[in-house]
N, C-alpha and C positions, 0 to 999 in steps of 0.2 A: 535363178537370180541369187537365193541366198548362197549356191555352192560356189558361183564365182566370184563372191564379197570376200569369200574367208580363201579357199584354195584351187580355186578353177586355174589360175594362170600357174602356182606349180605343178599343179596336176597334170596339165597340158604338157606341161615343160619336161616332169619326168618320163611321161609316158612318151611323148617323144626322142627321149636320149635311151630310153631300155629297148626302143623300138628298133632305135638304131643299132643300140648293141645286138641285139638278141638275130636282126636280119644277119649278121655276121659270122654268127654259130648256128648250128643247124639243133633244136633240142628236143629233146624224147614227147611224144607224149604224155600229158600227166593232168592224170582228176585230184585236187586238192578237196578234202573237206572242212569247213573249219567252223567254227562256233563262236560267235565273240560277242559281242552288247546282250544286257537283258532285254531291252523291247525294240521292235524294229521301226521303230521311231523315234531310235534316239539321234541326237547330231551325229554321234561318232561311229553310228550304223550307216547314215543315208549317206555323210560327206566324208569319210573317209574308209570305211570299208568295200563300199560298194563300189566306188570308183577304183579305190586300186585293187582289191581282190576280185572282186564280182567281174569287173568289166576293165580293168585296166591289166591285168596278170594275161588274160586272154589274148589283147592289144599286145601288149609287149610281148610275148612269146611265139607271133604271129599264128594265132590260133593253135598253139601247140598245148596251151595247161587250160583247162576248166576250174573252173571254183563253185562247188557247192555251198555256199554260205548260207546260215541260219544265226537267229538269234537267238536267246533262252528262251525265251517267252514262245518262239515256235516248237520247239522240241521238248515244251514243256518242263524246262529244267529251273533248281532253286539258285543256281551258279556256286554254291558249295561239290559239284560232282567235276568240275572240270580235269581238278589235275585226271584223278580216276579215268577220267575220257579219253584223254590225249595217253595217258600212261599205256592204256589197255590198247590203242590205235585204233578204238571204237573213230574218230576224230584226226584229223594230221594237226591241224592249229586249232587251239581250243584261247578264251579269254576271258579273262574272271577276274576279281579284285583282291587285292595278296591279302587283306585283312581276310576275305572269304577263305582263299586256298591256304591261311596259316595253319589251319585245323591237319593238315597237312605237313607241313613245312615251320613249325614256328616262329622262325627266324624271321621272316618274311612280312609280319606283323611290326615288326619295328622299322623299316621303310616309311612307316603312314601313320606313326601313334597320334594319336587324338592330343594337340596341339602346339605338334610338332614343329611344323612349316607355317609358319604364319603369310609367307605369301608362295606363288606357286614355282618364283625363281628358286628359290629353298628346297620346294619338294623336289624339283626335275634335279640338284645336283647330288641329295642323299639318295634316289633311287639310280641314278646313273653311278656314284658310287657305290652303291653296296648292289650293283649289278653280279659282276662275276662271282660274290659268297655266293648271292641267292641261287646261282646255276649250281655252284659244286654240291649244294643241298639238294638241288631239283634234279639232279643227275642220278641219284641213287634210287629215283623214282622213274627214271627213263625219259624226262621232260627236262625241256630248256626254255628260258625265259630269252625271247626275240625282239619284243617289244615292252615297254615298259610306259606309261602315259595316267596323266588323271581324267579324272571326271571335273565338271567346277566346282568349285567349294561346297565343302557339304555344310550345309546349314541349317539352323531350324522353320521348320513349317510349323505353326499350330493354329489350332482352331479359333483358341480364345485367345483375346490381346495380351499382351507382356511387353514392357520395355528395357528390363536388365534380366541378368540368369535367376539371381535370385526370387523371379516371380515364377518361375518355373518349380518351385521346392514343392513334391508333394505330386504333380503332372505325372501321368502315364507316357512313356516318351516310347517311339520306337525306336532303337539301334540295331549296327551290326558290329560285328568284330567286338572284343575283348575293351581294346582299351578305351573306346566311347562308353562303354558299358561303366568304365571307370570312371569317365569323365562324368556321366549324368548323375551316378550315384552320389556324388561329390559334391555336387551342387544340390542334390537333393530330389533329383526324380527316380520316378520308377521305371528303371531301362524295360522295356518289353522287343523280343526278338520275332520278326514279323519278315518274310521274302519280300522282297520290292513288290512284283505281281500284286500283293494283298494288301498293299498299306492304303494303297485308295479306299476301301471298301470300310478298311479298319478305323480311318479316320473319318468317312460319312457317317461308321454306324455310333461311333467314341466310344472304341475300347482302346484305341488313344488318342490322347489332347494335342500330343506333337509328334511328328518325325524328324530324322536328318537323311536326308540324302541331297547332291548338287541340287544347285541351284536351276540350271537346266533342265535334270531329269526329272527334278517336281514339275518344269511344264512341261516336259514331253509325255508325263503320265497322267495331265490334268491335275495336278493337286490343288489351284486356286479354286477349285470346284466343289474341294469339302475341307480349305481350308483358308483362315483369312488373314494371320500374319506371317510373314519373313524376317530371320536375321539376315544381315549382311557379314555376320562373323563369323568368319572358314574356322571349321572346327579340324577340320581336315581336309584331304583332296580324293580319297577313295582313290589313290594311285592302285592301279592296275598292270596285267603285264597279258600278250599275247606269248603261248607258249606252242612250241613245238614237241612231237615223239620224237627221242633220241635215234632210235632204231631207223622210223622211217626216213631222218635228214640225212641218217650215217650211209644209206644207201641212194639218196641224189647223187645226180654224176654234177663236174665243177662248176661249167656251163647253168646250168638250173640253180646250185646253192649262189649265185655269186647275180642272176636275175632273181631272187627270193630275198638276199640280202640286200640289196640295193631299193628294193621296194619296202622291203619294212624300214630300214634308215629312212626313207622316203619319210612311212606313214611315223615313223618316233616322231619326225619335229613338225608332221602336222596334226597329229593327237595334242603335244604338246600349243599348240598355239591355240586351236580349237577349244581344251580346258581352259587355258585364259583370256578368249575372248567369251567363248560362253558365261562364264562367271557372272561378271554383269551382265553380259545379254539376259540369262537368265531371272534375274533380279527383273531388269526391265520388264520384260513379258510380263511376267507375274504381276505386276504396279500397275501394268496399262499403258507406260509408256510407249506408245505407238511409235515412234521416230524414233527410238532406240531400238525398239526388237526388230534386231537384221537374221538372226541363227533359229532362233524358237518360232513358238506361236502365242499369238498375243492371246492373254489371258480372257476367255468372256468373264468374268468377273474376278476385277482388279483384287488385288493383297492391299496390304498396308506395310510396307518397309520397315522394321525396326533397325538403326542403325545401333551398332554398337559402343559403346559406354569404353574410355581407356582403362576403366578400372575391369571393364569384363574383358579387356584385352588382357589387360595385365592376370586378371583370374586366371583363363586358359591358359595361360606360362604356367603359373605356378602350379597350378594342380596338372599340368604334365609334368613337370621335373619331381613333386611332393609324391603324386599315385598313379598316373599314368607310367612313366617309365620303372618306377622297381615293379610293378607290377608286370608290365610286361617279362623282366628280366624272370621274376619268382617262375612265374608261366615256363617261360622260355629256356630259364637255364643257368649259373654264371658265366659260360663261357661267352651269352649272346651279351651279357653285360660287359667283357673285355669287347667285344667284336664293337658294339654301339658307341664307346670310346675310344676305340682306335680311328674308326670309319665313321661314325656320324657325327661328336663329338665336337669335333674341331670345325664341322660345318652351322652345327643348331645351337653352339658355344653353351649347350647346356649336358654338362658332364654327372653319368648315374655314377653316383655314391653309395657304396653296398655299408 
């Protein structure tokens, strides 16, 4: 029910038009392996993975390719090892979230700065733009970026009530990537770096008061379970990318890249719709709002919604343009601070000042 609310009738549609390409060329056999969501219960594991890799790559190639897919969580992985994966060909498609794989790449961290994009039409066109850098960087690592998508807004979970940021000053907070780290300290909490996997546990037992991760994946991991408020203010989108080994693409024959390409453009604009219908669905779940949760699962004990204040809109502007972005740059480099105003700049109209 819920996969043909959001992408049953393109899904059908693609998998019907590759089917009919692919009857038209005769193609190799071929075992894909690939890695992508942290838990296998996320939406963008059940509804979009599995349908076109797991069981739709099959379908289209008239049984000619297999897909192995797994999520972290099965392979027991932190999602900081991917590029390492895919580079090594441990992995053919590996997916991970660029602030994760920056540790790697640091370019790639300025895609998704913590409050960057204030909605997600924003995020989709500075990672569609700054697409082809982040290949020429991931290339010297033997990895190319195929796909590119968010998660929903990432937002705050915490245990105890708040109604603006600044009741948060003084909170054990958990983040990931660099520039959230920047954004909590700022406001006044105490960033703590925790794997998604643990953060349930770490907020039942309160070694911390808050997390951010989407708004979805708090209920695909249970978080209304040890925690009891929500913002509604995207701090960011934990834009993500599915990545391919250079090596093993450069040896696909045409036929196979060009049914491989056509399935990821596929899955790019349905990741993309997915993160912004999840958004609020996510929200809703967590609330309890029954006749709104069409994507998630409704929460056995409701949140309480805290909406956000224009003035904590206006806060996440400035303290990314004030600490988030030089810092990124300091990190990063000056050249990523030419790159961020040439290519981001003119999209987030908010330009780094060295």
């Amino acid at each position: 029910m819920k996969k043909s609310i959001l992408i049953g009738g393109a899904l059908l549609a693609s998998l019907a038009a590759s089917g009919m390409a692919s009857a038209q060329t005769a193609l190799p056999k071929l075992t894909i392996s690939a890695v992508t969501q942290p838990l296998p219960t996320s939406a963008q594991f059940t509804l979009v993975d599995i349908p076109f890799l797991r069981e739709g790559l099959p379908k289209a190639s008239n049984g000619q390719f297999t897909v192995q897919l797994s999520s972290h969580a099965e392979r027991n992985l932190g999602g900081a090892e991917i590029v390492r994966l895919v580079r090594s060909g441990q992995v053919d498609i590996g997916a991970g979230t660029l602030s994760t794989l920056s540790g790697d790449v640091p370019l790639l961290d300025g895609i998704d700065l913590s409050g960057l994009s204030p909605d997600i039409g924003m995020a989709r066109k500075i990672a569609d733009a700054m697409l082809p850098l982040a290949n020429k960087e991931l290339e010297r690592f033997n990895t190319r970026l195929v796909i590119t998508y968010p998660f929903p807004a990432q937002v705050l979970f915490c245990r105890q009530p708040f109604t603006t940021l600044s009741d948060l000053r003084g909170r054990k907070i958990r983040t990931f990537g660099n520039s959230l780290v920047d954004l909590v300290q700022t406001i006044g909490g105490q960033p703590v770096s925790i794997g998604f996997p643990e953060v349930y546990s770490a907020l039942e037992r309160g070694v911390v008061d808050c997390a951010v991760t989407g708004t979805g994946s708090g209920a695909a991991a249970r978080w209304p379970e040890v925690a009891s408020h929500i913002s509604d203010l995207p701090l960011s989108w934990a834009v993500a990318g599915y990545m391919v080994n250079v090596a093993w693409w450069n040896k696909l024959d045409a036929p196979t890249k060009t049914l491989l390409e056509k399935t990821f453009a596929e899955m790019t604009d349905a990741l993309w719709k997915l993160g912004d219908a999840a958004t609020r669905d996510g929200i809703d779940c967590n609330i309890g709002n029954k006749d709104a949760c069409k994507i998630h699962s409704l929460a056995a004990r409701s949140m309480t919604e805290v909406k956000a204040t224009e003035a904590d809109k206006a806060l996440v502007r400035q303290i990314m343009e004030s600490t988030v972005l030089p810092g990124f740059v300091k990190r990063c480099g000056a050249r990523c601070g030419t790159v961020y105003n040439e290519v981001i700049a003119p999209i987030s109209k908010v330009e780094f000042k060295p």
